[in-house]
C-alpha positions as CSV (number, residue, x, y, z in Angstrom):
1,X,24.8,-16.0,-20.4
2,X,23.3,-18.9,-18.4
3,X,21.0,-21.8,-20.3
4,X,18.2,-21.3,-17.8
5,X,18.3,-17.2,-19.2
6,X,18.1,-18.5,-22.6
7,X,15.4,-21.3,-21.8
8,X,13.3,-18.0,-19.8
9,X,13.6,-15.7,-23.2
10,X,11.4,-17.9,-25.9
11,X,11.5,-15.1,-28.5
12,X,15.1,-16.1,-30.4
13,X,15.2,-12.1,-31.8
14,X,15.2,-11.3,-28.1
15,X,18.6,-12.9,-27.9
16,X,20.7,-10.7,-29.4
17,X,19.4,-8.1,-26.9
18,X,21.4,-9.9,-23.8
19,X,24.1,-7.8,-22.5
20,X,25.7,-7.5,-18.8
21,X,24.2,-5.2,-16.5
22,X,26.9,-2.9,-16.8
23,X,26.2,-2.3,-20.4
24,X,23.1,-0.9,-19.2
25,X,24.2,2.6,-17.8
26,X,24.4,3.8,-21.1
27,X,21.0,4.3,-21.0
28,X,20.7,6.5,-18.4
29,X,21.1,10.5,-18.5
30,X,20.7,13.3,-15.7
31,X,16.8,14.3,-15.3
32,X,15.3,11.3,-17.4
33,X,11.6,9.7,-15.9
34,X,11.9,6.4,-15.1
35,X,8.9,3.8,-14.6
36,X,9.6,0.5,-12.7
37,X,7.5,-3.0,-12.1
38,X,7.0,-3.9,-8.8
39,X,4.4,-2.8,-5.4
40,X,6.0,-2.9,-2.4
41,X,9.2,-5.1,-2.0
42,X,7.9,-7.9,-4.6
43,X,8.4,-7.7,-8.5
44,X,10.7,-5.2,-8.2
45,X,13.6,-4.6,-11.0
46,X,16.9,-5.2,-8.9
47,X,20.2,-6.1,-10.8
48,X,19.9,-2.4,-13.5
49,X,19.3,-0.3,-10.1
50,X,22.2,-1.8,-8.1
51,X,24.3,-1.2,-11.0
52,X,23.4,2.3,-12.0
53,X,23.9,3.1,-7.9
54,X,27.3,1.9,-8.0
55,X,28.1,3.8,-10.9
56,X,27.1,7.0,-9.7
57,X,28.7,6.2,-6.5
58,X,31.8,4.9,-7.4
59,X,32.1,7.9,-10.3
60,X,31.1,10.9,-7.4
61,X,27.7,11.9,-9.6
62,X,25.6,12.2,-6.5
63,X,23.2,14.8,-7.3
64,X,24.3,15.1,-10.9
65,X,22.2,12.0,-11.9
66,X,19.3,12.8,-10.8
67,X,15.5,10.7,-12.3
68,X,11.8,10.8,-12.0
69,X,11.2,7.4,-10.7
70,X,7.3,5.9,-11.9
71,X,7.0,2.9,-9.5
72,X,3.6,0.8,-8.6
73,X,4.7,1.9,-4.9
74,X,7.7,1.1,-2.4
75,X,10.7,-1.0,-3.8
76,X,13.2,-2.8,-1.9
77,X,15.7,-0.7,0.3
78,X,18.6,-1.8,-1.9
79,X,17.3,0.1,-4.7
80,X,15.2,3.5,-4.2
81,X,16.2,4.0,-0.7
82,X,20.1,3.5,-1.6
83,X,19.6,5.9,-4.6
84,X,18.0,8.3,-1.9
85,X,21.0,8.2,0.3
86,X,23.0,9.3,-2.9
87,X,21.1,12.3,-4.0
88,X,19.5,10.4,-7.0
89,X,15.4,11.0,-7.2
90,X,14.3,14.2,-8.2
91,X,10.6,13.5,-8.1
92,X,9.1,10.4,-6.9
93,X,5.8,8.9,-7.6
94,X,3.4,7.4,-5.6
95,X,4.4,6.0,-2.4
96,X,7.5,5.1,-0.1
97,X,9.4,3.4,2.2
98,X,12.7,4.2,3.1
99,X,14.5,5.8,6.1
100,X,16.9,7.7,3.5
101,X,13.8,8.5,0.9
102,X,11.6,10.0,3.9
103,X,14.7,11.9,4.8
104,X,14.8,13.3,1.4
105,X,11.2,13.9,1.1
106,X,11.2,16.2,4.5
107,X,14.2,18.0,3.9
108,X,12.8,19.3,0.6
109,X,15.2,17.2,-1.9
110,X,12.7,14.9,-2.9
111,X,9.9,16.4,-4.6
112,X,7.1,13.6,-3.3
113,X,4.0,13.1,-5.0
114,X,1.7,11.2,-2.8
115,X,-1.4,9.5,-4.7
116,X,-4.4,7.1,-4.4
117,X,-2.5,4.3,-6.1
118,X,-5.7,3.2,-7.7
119,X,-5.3,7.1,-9.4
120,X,-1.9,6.5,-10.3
121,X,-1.9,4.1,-13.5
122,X,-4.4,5.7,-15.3
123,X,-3.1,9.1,-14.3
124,X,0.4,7.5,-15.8
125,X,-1.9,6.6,-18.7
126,X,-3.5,9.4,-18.9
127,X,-0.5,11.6,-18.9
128,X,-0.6,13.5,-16.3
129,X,2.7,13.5,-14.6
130,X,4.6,14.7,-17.9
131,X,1.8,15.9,-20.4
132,X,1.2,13.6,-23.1
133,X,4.9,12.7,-23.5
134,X,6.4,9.3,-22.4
135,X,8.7,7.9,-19.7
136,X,12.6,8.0,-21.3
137,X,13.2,4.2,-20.0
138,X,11.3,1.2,-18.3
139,X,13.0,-1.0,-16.3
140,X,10.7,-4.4,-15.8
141,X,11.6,-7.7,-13.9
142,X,10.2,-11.0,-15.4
143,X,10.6,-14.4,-14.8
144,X,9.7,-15.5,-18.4
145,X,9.7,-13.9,-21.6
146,X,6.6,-15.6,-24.1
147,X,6.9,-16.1,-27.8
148,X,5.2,-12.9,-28.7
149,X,8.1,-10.9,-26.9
150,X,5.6,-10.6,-23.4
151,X,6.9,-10.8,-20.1
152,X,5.6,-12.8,-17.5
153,X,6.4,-10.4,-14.1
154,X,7.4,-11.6,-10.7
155,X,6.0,-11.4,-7.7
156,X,3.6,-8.5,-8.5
157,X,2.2,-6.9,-11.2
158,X,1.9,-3.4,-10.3
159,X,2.0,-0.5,-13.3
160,X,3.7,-2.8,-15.1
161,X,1.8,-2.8,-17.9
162,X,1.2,1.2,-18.2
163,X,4.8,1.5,-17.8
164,X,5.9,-0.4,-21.1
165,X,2.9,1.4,-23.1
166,X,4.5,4.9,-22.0
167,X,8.1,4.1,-22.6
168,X,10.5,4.8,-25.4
169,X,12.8,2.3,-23.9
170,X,12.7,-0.9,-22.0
171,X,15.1,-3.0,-20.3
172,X,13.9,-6.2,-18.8
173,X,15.7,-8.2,-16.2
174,X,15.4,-11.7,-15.9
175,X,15.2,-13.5,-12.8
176,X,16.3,-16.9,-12.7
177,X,16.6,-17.1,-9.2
178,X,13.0,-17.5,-9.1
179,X,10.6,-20.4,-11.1
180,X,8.6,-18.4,-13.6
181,X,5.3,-17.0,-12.2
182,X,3.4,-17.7,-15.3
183,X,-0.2,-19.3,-14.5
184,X,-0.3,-16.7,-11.0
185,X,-0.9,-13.1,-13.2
186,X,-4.3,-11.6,-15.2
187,X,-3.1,-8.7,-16.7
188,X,-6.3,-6.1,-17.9
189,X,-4.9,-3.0,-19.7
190,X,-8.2,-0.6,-20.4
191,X,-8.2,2.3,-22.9
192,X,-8.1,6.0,-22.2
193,X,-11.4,8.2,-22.3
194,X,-14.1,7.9,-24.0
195,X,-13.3,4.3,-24.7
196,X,-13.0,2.7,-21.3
197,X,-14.5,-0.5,-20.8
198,X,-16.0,-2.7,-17.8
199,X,-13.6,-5.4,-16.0
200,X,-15.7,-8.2,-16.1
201,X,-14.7,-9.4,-12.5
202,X,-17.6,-10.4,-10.3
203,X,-16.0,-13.4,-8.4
204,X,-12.5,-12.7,-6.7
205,X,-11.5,-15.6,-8.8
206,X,-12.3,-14.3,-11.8
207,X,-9.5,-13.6,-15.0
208,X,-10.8,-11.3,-17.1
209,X,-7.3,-10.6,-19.3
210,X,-4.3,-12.0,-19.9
211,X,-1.2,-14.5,-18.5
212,X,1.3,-11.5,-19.6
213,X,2.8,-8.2,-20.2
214,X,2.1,-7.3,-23.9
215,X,4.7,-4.9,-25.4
216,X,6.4,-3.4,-28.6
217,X,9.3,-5.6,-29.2
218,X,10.9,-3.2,-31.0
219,X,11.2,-1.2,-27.6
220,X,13.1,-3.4,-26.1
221,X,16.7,-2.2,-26.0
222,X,18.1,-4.9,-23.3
223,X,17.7,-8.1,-21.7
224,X,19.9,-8.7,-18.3
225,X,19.8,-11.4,-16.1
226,X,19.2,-10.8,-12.0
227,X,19.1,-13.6,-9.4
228,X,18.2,-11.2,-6.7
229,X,15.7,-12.3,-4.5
230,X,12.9,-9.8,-3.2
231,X,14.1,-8.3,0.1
232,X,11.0,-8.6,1.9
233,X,10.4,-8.1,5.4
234,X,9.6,-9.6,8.5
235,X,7.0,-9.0,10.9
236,X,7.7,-9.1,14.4
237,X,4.9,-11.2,16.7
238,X,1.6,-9.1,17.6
239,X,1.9,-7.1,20.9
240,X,-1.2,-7.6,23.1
241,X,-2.7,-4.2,22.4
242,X,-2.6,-5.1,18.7
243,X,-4.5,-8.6,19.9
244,X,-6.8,-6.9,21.4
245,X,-7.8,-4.7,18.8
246,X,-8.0,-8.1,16.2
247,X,-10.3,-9.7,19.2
248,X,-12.8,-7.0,19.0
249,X,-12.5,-6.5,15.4
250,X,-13.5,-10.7,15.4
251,X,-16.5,-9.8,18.0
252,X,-17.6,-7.5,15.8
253,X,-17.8,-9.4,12.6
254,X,-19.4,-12.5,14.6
255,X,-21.8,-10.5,15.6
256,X,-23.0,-9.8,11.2
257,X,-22.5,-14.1,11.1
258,X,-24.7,-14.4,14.1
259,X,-27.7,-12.3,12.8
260,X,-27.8,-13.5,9.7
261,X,-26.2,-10.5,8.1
262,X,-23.2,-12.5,6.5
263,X,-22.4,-16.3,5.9
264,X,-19.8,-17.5,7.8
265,X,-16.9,-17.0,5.1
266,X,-17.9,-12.8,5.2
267,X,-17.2,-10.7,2.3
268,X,-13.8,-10.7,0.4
269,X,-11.2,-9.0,3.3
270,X,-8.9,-6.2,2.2
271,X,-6.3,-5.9,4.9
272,X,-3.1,-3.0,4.9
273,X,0.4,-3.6,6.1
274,X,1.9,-3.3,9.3
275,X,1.7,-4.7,13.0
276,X,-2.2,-4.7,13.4
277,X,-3.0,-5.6,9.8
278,X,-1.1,-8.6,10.5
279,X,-2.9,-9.3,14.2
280,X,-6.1,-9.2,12.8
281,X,-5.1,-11.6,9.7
282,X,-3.9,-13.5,12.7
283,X,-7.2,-13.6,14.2
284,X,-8.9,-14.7,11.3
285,X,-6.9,-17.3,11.7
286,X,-7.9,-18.6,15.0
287,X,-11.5,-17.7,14.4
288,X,-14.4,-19.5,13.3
289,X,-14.8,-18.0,10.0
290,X,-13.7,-20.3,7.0
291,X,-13.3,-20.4,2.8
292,X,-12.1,-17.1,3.3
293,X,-11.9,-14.9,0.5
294,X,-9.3,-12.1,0.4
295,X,-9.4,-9.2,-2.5
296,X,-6.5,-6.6,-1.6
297,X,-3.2,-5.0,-2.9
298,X,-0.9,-6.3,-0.4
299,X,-0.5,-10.7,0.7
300,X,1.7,-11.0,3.5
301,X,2.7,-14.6,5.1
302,X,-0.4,-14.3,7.4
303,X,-2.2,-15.4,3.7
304,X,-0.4,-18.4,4.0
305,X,-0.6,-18.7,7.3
306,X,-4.5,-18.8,6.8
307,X,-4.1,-21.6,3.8
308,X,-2.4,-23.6,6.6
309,X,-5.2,-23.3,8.8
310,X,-7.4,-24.8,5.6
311,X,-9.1,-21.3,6.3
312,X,-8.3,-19.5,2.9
313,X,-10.2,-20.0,-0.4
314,X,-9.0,-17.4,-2.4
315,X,-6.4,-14.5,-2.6
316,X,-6.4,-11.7,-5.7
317,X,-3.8,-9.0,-5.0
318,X,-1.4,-7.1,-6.4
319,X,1.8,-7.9,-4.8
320,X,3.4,-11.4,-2.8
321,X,4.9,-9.6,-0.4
322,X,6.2,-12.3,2.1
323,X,9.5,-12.2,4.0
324,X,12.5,-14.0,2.9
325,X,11.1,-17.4,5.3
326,X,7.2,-17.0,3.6
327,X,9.0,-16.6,0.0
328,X,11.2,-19.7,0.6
329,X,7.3,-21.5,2.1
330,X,5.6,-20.3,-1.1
331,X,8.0,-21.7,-3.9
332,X,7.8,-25.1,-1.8
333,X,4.4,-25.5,-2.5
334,X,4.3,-23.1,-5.4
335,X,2.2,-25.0,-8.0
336,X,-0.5,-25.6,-5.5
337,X,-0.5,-21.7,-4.8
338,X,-1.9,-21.6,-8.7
339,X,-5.1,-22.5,-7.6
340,X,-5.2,-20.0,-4.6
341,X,-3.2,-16.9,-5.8
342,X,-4.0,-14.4,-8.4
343,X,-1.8,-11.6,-9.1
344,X,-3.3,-8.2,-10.6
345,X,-2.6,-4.7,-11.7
346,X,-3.0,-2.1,-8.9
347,X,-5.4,0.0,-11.6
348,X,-7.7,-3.2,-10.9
349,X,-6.9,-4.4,-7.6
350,X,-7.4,-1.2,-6.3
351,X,-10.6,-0.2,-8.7
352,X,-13.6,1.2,-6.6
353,X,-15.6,-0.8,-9.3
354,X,-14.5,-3.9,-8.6
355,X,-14.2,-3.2,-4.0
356,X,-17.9,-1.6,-4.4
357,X,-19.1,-5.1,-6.7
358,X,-17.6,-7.3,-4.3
359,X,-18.2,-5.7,-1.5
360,X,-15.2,-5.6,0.6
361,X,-14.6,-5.5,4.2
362,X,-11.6,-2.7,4.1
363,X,-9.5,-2.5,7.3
364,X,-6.5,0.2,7.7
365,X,-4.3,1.5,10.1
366,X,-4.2,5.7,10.4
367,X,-1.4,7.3,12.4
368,X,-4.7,9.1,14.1
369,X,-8.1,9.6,14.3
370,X,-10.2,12.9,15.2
371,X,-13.3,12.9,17.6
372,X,-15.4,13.2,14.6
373,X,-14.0,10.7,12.3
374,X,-11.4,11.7,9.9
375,X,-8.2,10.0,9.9
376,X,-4.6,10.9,9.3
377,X,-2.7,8.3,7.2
378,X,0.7,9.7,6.3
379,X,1.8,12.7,8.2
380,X,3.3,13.0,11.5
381,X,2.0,16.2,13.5
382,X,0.5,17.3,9.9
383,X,3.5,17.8,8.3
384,X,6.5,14.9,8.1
385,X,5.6,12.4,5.8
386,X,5.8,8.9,7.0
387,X,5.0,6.7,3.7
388,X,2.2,7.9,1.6
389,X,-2.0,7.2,1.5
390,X,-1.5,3.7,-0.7
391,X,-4.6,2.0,-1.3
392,X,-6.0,2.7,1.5
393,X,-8.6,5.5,0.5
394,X,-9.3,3.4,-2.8
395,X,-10.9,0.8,-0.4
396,X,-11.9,2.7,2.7
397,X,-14.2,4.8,0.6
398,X,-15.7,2.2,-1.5
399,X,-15.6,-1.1,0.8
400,X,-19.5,-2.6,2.3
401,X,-18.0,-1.4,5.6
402,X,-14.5,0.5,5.8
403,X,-12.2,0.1,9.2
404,X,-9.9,2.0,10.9
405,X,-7.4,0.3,13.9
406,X,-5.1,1.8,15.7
407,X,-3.7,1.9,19.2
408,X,-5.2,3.8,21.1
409,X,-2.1,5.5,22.0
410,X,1.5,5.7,21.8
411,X,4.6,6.4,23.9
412,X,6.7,9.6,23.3
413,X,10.2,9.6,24.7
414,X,9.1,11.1,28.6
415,X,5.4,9.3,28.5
416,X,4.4,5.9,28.1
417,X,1.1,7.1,26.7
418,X,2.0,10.6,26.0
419,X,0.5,10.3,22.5
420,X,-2.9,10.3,21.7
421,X,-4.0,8.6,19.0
422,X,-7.4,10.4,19.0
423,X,-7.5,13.7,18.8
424,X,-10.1,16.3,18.6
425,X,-9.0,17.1,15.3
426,X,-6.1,15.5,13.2
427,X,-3.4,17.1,12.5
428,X,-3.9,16.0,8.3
429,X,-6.9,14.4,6.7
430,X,-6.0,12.0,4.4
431,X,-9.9,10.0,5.0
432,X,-12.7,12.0,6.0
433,X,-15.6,11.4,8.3
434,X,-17.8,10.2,5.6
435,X,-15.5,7.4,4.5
436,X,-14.9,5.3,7.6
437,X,-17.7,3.7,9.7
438,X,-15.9,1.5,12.3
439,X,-13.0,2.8,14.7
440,X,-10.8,-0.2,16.7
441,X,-8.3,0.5,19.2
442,X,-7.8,-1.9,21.8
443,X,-9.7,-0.2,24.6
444,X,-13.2,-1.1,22.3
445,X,-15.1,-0.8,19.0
446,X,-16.9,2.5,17.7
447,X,-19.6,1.6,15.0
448,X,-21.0,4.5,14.1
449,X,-22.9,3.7,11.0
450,X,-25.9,6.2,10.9
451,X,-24.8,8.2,13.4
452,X,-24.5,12.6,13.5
453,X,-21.0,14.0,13.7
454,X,-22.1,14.5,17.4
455,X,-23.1,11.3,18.4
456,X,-19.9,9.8,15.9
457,X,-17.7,12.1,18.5
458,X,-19.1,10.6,22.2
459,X,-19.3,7.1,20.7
460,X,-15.2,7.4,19.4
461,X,-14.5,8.6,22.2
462,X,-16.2,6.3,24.7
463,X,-15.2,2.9,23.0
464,X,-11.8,4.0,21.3
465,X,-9.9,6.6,23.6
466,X,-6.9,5.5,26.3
467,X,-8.5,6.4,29.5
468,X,-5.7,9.0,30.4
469,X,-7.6,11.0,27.5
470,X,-11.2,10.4,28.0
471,X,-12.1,13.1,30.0
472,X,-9.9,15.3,28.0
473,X,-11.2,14.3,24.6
474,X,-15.0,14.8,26.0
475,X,-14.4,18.3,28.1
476,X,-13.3,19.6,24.5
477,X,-16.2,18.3,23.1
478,X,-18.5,19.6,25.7
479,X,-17.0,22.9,25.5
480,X,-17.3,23.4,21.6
481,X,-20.6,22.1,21.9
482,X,-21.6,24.4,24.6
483,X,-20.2,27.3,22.3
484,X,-21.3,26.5,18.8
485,X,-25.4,25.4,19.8
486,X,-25.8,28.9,21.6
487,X,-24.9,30.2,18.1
488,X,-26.7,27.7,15.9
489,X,-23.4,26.8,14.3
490,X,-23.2,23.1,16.7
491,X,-23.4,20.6,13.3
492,X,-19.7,19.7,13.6
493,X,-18.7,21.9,16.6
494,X,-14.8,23.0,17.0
495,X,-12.8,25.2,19.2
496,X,-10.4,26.5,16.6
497,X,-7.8,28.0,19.0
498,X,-7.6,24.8,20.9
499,X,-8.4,22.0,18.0
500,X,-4.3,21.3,18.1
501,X,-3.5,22.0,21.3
502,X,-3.0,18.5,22.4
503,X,-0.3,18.5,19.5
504,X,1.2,22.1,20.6
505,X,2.1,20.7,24.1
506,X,3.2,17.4,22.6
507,X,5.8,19.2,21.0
508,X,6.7,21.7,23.5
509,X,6.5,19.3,26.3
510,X,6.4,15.7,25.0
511,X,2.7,14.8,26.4
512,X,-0.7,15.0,24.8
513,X,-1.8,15.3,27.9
514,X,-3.3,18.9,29.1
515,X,-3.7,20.4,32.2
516,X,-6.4,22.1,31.4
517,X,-8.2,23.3,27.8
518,X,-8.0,27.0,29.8
C-alpha cells in the first residue's frame, strides 16, 4: 500500500480493511444488486469493476455472473459497457451509455429500467426496486476518507449517499490519482415519508448539508486503491446547423434582457449533453450575457470554457464531466474551482423544488418532436432505446421556461434529409405538450407559450420544420383538421392511420419524405 492511500484514509481502524483489488471478488455472487457512485463518466468506482470483469472473463463465467447494477446514471465504457459485452447485467437501473449495454438492452438480455433520475434515489430509498430489502454490496470511489469513517467522493456525487444507507456491504476505492475533492461536495440525505424535510437552497450557491458521505463503519468490508482516471469524452467542434440553433436560442433570450423581463445574467441555465447542448453553452460564451449562473446535472468543459471568458459565476451540478484535456484544465486551477463549483446529489440537483425555486431556464435535446409538441427522448422509431430520459423531464417540466433543440432533420443512409425530426406524431413520448414551451431547430424558433394545440402545430411547423417537410407536415395538419372540426372532435386533431406514416416509409424506403398522405 502506497503512503499517499494511507495519508487519504484518516480513520486508523479503516486500515486493516486495505486489501488488493483482487481480494475483492470474494464478494461477489451470481444474481446479487449492486449500487455504484458516480453520474455519467465522473465519480465512477473503476479498479473493483475492471477486476471482477477480468475474472469472469478470464474464468469463462459469462452469463453465470450475472448483477443488478444501482448506478446514479452512465459509467465509463471500461466498466458497465465491458461487463455488457460479457453477458454480466441482469437488470440495469436508470440510465446508459454504451454501444454493448444498448445492444443488450434491445436484444432483450438486459432488463432496462429507464427513470426520471430525480425519481431514482428516493425510489432506491424508498425501496422500490427490491421491496424493502437492501442492495448485497456498494461499491463507492473517494478521494478521501474523514475521521468519522466518511468518504469524500470524486468527481460527482450521484446516489452515493442512498447507496451506502441501503447496503449490507461496502467497498470503497481510493483514488490517488486524483487530489481529494473535499471543499467541491454538499451532500443532503432527506428522510423517507412522512418525515421529509425542505432543502434549504434558495441561491445556486447555497450548502445546505454536508462536505461528505456519512456511513456505518462497520459496513465497510474493504478499502482498495484505484489511480484510474475518469474516461470522459470529448466533443467534437459545433457543426453549423447546431450554431445556428444556439444563435437563435441567444436571439431569443436577448429578446427577455431587452424588455426588461430578465437582467442581463438570466435565470440559473440547465443545459443536457451532446452536440447542441454544447453549441449553445458555446454561445453563451460569445454572448453578451455575464455572472452567469448554471444549476444542472451535467458540467461539461464548455463551463470552463465560460469561466475563461470571466462569463461564469456559479456552477451547482451533479457530475464534472469534462474530457480527459478539461480534467487535466480543472486540477491546474483546481483550488480556484472551490469558489465556482459545487458538487450535489442528483435527488437535489435534479429536485423540481429546487428547478421551480430558482427558476431555471431548462434546455434539451429530443431525438423528435411532434406537430403538437410532445417530444421523444430515448427511443428510435418508438421502440430501440438509445440512452434513457435522464434529467431531462425533472427540469423540462418544472424550469420558468423549458427548451427543446434539435436539428431539424437528419440524414438516413439514401437521403441527406431523409429524416424528419418533426413529425406529426412521435413515435414515443417521453415529454408531453404541456411540458415544453420553446422548440429550436436551426431553420427558426417556435415559442408557443399560451398557444392551443392548433395554433402550437402551425407555429412548430412554420419556424422549426426543414423545408423538404413543410408542406408535408401542414397538408397532414389541414387534413386532420378538416376531418375532426366537421365532427366536433378538432381539439388535438389526428389522422390515426396516417400519424406514422412518415416513419412506415422511412423504414420501408429510407425517406420521411411522402408522396402523397393518399
Amino acid at each position: 500500500m502506497s503512503k499517499e492511500l494511507l495519508s487519504r484514509i484518516m480513520r486508523p481502524s479503516y486500515h486493516s480493511k486495505i486489501m488488493k483489488v483482487e481480494d475483492t471478488i470474494k464478494f461477489f455472487q451470481h444474481g446479487q444488486a449492486l449500487g455504484m457512485s458516480g453520474f455519467t463518466p465522473a465519480g465512477y468506482p473503476k479498479a473493483i469493476p475492471v477486476q471482477l470483469a477480468k475474472h469472469v472473463e478470464e474464468s469463462n463465467l459469462q452469463g453465470k455472473m450475472r448483477f443488478k447494477v444501482f448506478t446514479g446514471a452512465s459509467t465509463g465504457a471500461e466498466t458497465m459497457d465491458k461487463w455488457a459485452s460479457l453477458d454480466m447485467i441482469s437488470d440495469l437501473y436508470p440510465y446508459q451509455t454504451g454501444k454493448n449495454i444498448a445492444k443488450g438492452i434491445n436484444s432483450g438480455k438486459i432488463h432496462f429500467k429507464d427513470v426520471h433520475l430525480s425519481n431514482f434515489a428516493n425510489n432506491l430509498s424508498y425501496g422500490h426496486y427490491f421491496g424493502q430489502g437492501e442492495l448485497d454490496v456498494a461499491i463507492i470511489e473517494a478521494t478521501e476518507i474523514l475521521p468519522d469513517g466518511s468518504i469524500i467522493p470524486g468527481a460527482a456525487s450521484g446516489i452515493c449517499q442512498e447507496v451506502v444507507n441501503k447496503a449490507q456491504k461496502i467497498l470503497i476505492e481510493v483514488n490517488t490519482s486524483i487530489p481529494s475533492f473535499r471543499g467541491f461536495h454538499d451532500v443532503n440525505y432527506d428522510l423517507n415519508p412522512p418525515h421529509r424535510r425542505p432543502f434549504m437552497i434558495s441561491r445556486v450557491d447555497d450548502r445546505c448539508g454536508d462536505e461528505s458521505v456519512r456511513l456505518d463503519a462497520e459496513k465497510v468490508v474493504g478499502i482498495v486503491e484505484s489511480q484510474l482516471p475518469d474516461n470522459g469524452r470529448a466533443l467534437a467542434a459545433p457543426s453549423d446547423v447546431e450554431v445556428r440553433i444556439a444563435e437563435h436560442l441567444m436571439d431569443f433570450l436577448e429578446s427577455f434582457v431587452k424588455s426588461g423581463a430578465l437582467p442581463n445574467s438570466l435565470l440559473p441555465l440547465q443545459s443536457g449533453v451532446g452536440g447542441i447542448a454544447n453549441a449553445v453553452m458555446m454561445g453563451f460564451g460569445k454572448s453578451n450575457f455575464e455572472n452567469l449562473e448554471l444549476y444542472t446535472e451535467v458540467a461539461q468543459d464548455n463551463v470552463l470554457d465560460l469561466n475563461d471568458a470571466g462569463k461564469l459565476k456559479f456552477c451547482s451540478t451533479a457530475a464534472l464531466s469534462f474530457s480527459p484535456s478539461g480534467f487535466e484544465r480543472f486540477y491546474k486551477q483546481f483550488d480556484e474551482y472551490r469558489s465556482k463549483l459545487l458538487i450535489r446529489p442528483q435527488a437535489v440537483t435534479n429536485h423540481p423544488e429546487m428547478i421551480r425555486r430558482l427558476g431555471l431556464i431548462a434546455m434539451n435535446t429530443p431525438v423528435e418532436i411532434d406537430i403538437f409538441g410532445h417530444a421523444n427522448s430515448t427511443h428510435a422509431l418508438g421502440s430501440r432505446l438509445l440512452n434513457g430520459i435522464g434529467g431531462s423531464g425533472d427540469f423540462l417540466r418544472n424550469g420558468f421556461l423549458s427548451i427543446m433543440h434539435t436539428p431539424s432533420a437528419r440524414p438516413s443512409k439514401t437521403d441527406p434529409t431523409g429524416i424528419s425530426c418533426v413529425v406529426p406524431f412521435a413515435s414515443h413520448i417521453d415529454h408531453t405538450e404541456h411540458d415544453v414551451l420553446i422548440y429550436v431547430t436551426e431553420q427558426g424558433l417556435a415559442d408557443t407559450r399560451g398557444l392551443d394545440p392548433r395554433s402550437r402545430a402551425r407555429l412548430i411547423i412554420e419556424k422549426c420544420a426543414h423545408p423538404d417537410y413543410k408542406t408535408q407536415l401542414l397538408e397532414y395538419l389541414t387534413l386532420a383538421e378538416k376531418r375532426h372540426l366537421e365532427k366536433g372532435s378538432g381539439h388535438v386533431p389526428h389522422l390515426l392511420e396516417k400519424a406514422f406514416q412518415m416513419h412506415i416509409n422511412f423504414q420501408n424506403h429510407g425517406t420521411m419524405k411522402l408522396d402523397s398522405w393518399e
